[in-house]
VOLUM-367915 format. One record per atom (N, C-alpha, C, CB): residue in three letters; atom name; x, y, z. Coordinates in steps of 0.05 Angstrom, whole numbers. Glycine has a CB too. Example, Ala and Ser with C-alpha at 12.3 -4.5 7.8 and 13.67 -1.06 7.14 Angstrom:
# VOLUM-367915
- ALA N 264 -114 156
- ALA CA 246 -90 156
- ALA C 264 -66 156
- ALA CB 226 -89 181
- SER N 257 -45 142
- SER CA 273 -21 143
- SER C 258 1 157
- SER CB 282 -12 114
//
This chain:
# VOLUM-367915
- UNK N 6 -93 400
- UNK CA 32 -105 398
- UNK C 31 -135 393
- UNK CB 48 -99 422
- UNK N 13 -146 406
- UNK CA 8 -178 400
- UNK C 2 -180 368
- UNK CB -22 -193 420
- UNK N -12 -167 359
- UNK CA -21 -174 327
- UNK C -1 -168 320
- UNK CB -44 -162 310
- UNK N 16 -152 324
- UNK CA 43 -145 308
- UNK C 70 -152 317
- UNK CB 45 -119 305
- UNK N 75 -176 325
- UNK CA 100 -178 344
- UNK C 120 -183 332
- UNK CB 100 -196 362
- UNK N 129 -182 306
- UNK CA 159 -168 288
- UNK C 156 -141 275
- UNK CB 169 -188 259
- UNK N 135 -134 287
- UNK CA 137 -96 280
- UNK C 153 -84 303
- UNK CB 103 -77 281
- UNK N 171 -59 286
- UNK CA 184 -42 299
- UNK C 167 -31 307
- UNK CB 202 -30 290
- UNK N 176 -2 320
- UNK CA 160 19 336
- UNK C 154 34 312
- UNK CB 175 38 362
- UNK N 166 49 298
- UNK CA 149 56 277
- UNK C 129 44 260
- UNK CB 161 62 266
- UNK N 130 18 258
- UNK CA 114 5 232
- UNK C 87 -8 251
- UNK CB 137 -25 213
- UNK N 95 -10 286
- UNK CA 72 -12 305
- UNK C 56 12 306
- UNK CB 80 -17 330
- UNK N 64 41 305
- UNK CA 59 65 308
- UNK C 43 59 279
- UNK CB 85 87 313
- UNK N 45 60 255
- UNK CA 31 64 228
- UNK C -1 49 230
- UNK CB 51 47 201
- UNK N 13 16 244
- UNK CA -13 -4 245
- UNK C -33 10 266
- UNK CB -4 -37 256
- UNK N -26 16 288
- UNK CA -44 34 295
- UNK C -61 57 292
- UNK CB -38 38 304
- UNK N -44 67 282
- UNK CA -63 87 263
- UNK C -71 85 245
- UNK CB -57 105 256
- UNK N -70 62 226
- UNK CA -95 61 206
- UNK C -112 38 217
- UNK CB -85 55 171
- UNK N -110 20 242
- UNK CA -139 14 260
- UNK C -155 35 269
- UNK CB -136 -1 285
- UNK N -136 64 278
- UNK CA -154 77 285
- UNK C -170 99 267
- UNK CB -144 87 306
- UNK N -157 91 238
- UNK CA -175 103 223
- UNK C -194 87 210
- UNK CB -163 115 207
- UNK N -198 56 216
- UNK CA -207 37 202
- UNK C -240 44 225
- UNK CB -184 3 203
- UNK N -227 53 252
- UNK CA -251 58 264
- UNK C -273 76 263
- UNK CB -246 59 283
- UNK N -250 91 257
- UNK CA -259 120 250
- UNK C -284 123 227
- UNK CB -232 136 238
- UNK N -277 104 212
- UNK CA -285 105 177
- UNK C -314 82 180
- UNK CB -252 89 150
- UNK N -314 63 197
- UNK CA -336 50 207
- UNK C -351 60 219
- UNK CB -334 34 218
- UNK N -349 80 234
- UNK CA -363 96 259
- UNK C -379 111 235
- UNK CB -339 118 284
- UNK N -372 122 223
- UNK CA -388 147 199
- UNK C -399 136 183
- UNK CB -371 166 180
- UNK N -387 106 178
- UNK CA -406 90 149
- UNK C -429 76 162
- UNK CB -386 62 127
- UNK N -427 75 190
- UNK CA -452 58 211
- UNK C -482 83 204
- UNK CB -438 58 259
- UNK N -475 109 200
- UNK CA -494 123 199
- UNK C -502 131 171
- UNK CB -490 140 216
- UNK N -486 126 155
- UNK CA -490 130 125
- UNK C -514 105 108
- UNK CB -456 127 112
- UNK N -532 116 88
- UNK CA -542 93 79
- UNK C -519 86 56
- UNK CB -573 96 70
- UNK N -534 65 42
- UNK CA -504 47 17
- UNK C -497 59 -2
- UNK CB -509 20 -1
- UNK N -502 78 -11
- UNK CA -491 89 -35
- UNK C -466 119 -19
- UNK CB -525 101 -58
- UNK N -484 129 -4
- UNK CA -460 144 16
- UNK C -435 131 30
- UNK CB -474 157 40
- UNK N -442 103 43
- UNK CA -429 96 53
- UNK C -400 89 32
- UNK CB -444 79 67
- UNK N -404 80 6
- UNK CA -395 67 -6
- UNK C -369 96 -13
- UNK CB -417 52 -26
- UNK N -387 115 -18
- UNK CA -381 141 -39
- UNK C -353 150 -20
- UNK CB -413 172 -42
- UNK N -357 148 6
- UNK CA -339 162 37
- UNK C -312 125 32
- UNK CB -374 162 88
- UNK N -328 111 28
- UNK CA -301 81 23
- UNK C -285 84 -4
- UNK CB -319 45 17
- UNK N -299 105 -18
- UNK CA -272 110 -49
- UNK C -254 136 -39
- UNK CB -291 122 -91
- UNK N -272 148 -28
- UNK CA -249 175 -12
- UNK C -231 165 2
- UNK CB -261 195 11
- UNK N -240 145 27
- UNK CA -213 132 40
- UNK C -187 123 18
- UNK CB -224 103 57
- UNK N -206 103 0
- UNK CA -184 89 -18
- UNK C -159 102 -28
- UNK CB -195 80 -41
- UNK N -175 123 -40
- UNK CA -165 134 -53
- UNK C -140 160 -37
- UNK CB -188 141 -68
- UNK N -145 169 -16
- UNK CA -138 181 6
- UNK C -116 163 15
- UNK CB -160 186 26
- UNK N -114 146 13
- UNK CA -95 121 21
- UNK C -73 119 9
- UNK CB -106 95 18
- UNK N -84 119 -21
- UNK CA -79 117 -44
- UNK C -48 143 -60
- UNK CB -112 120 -54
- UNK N -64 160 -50
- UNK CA -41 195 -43
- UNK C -51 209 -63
- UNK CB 0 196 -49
- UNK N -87 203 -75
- UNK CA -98 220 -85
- UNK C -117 233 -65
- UNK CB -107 210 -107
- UNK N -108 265 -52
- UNK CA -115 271 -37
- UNK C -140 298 -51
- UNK CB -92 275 -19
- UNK N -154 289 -70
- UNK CA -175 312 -80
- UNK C -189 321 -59
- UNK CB -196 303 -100
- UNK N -200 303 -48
- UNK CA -229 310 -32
- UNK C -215 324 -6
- UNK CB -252 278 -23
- UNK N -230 337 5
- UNK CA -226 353 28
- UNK C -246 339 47
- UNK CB -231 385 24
- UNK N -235 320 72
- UNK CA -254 312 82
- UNK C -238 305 102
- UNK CB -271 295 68
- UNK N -250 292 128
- UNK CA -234 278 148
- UNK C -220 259 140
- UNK CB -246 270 167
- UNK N -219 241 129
- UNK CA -210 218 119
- UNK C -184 228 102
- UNK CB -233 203 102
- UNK N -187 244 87
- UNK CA -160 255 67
- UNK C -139 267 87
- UNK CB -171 282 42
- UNK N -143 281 114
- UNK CA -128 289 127
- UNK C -116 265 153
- UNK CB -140 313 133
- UNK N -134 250 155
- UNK CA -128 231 168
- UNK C -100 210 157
- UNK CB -154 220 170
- UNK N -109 205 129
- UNK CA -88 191 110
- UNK C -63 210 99
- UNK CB -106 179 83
- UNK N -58 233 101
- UNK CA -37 244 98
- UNK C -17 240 124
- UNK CB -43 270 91
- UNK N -41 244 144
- UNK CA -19 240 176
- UNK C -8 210 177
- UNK CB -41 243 211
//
């Protein structure tokens, strides 16, 4: 709430959940080498994005 202190409850509710997918998505790229890591950072984007091709955690994460 401090980083966000003219966010409503919904738009506090959103920022939270894409820190906790920002964690999420670090946690998996910490064990990936660079070309994987990178390959799982265009899925997010793109997953973000509302091109939901890939079937992965990340694509279901970004629809929620």
């Amino acid at each position: 709430g401090y980083a966000y202190p003219y966010a409503g409850l919904e738009e506090l509710r959103t920022c939270c959940d894409f820190n906790n997918l920002l964690f999420v998505f670090d946690m998996y790229s910490d064990q990936l080498g660079g070309e994987d890591a990178r390959e799982l950072g265009e899925v997010l984007l793109k997953a973000l994005g509302g091109d939901f091709t890939v079937d992965s955690v990340f694509t279901s994460m970004a629809k929620e």
